[in-house]
C-alpha positions in Angstrom: 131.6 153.4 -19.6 127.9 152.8 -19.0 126.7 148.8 -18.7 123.9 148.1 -21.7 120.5 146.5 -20.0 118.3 144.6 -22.3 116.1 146.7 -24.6 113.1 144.2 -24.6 110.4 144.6 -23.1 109.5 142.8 -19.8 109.1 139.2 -19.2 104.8 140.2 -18.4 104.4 142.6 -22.1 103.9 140.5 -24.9 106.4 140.5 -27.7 105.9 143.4 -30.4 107.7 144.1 -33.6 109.0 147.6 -32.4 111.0 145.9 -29.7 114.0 145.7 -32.4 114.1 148.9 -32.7 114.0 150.3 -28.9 116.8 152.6 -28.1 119.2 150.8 -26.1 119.0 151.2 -22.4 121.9 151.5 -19.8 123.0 152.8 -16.4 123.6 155.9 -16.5 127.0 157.1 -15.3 127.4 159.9 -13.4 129.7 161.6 -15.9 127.7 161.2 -18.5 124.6 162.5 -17.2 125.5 164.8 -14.0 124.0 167.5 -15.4 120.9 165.9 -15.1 121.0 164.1 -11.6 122.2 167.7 -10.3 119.2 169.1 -11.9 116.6 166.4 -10.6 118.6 166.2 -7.3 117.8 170.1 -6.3 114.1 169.6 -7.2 113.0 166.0 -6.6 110.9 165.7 -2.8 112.1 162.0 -3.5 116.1 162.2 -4.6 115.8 158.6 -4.2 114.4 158.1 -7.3 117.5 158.8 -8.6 118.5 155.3 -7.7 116.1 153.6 -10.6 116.8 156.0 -13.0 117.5 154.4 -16.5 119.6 156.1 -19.0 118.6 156.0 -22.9 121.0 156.3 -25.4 119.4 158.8 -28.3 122.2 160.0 -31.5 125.0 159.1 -28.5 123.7 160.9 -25.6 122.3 159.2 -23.1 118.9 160.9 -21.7 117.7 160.2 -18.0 114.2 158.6 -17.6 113.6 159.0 -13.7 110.3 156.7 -12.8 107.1 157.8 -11.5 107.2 156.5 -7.6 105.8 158.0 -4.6 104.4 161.9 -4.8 106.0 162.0 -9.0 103.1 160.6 -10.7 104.5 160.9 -14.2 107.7 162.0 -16.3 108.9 162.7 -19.6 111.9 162.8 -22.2 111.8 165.6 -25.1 113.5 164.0 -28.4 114.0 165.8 -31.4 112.0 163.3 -33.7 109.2 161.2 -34.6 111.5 157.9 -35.6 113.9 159.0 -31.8 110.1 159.2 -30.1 109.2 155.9 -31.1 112.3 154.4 -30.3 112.3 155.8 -26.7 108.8 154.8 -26.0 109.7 151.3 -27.1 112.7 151.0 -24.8 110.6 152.2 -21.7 106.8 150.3 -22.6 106.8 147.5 -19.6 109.2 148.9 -17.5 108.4 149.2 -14.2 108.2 153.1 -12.8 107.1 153.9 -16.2 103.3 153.3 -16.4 101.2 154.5 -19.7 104.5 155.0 -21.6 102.9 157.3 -24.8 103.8 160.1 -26.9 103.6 164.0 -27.2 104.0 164.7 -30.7 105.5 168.3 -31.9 102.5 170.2 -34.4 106.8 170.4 -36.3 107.6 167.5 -37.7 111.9 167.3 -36.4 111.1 169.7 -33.1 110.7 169.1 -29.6 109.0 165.7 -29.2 108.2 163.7 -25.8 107.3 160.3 -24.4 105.6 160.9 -21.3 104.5 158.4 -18.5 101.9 158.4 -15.7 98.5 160.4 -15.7 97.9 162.9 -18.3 100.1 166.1 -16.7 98.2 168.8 -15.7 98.2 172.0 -17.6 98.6 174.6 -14.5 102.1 175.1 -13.6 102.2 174.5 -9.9 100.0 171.4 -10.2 102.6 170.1 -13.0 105.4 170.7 -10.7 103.5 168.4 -7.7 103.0 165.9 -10.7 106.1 165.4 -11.3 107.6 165.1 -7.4 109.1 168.2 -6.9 109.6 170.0 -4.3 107.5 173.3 -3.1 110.5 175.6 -2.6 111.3 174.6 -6.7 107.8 174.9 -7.6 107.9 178.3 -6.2 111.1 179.2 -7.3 109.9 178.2 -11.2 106.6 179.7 -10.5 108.6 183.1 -9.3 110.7 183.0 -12.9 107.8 183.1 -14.7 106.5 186.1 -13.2 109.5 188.8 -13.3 110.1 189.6 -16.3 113.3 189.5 -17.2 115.3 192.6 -18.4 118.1 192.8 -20.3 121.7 193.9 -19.1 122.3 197.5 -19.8 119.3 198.7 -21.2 116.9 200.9 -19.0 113.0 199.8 -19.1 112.4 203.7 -19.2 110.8 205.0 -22.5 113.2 207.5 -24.2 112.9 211.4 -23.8 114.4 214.1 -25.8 116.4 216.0 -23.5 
């Protein structure tokens, strides 16, 4: 059972209309989100981040928003749409370890959406991955991926010859 934080925004933000209709905010449980902290765990420099993670309950899964802080200068949460983006960014506008809260709209209307935080991020891959905190060994390790092709079990990259 996760504990439900207060969706307003911070005491400093003004009041705005589209603080009604934040997604709600909560600690997120281990069970519900170790997926996640395993994933962010192997590749964060800074695990400790972890600690101020906030979950964010989107269509009943809750999503984990890790902060910008120390060598992670920015983050972001994919939704799948428009009303889910403006929701998020609503719940995380104020919050501290989530500076310049804005969105990243699809070119599709109901596919792959984000609310981003920090700096702009970086279009080069390895510069992303120092963006957002990670560590070299996973920057490589991503960077590596990207570069062997991947071939597909049981077939032979050879071309075919008549015998």
């Amino acid at each position: 059972m996760t504990d439900v934080r207060d969706a307003r925004p911070a005491a400093s933000m003004p009041r705005f209309p589209l603080a009604r209709i934040a997604a709600p905010l909560c600690c997120p449980s281990s069970e519900e989100c170790a997926e996640d902290y395993a994933w962010f765990r192997e590749r964060l420099a800074d695990p400790n981040l972890l600690d101020d993670a906030v979950g964010v309950k989107v269509d009943g899964a809750v999503l984990l928003a890790v902060p910008a802080g120390g060598s992670r200068h920015g983050g972001y949460l994919s939704v799948g749409t428009v009303a889910d983006a403006v929701r998020v960014w609503a719940a995380l506008r104020g919050r501290s370890g989530f500076p310049r809260v804005r969105f990243g709209l699809s070119v599709h209307r109901d596919t792959c959406h984000t609310v981003d935080w920090g700096p702009v991020h970086p279009r080069d891959d390895a510069e992303r991955g120092r963006h957002f905190g990670y560590t070299p060994s996973a920057i490589d390790t991503f960077l590596f991926s990207r570069r062997v092709p991947r071939r597909r079990a049981g077939r032979c990259n050879w071309p075919e010859t008549d015998p």
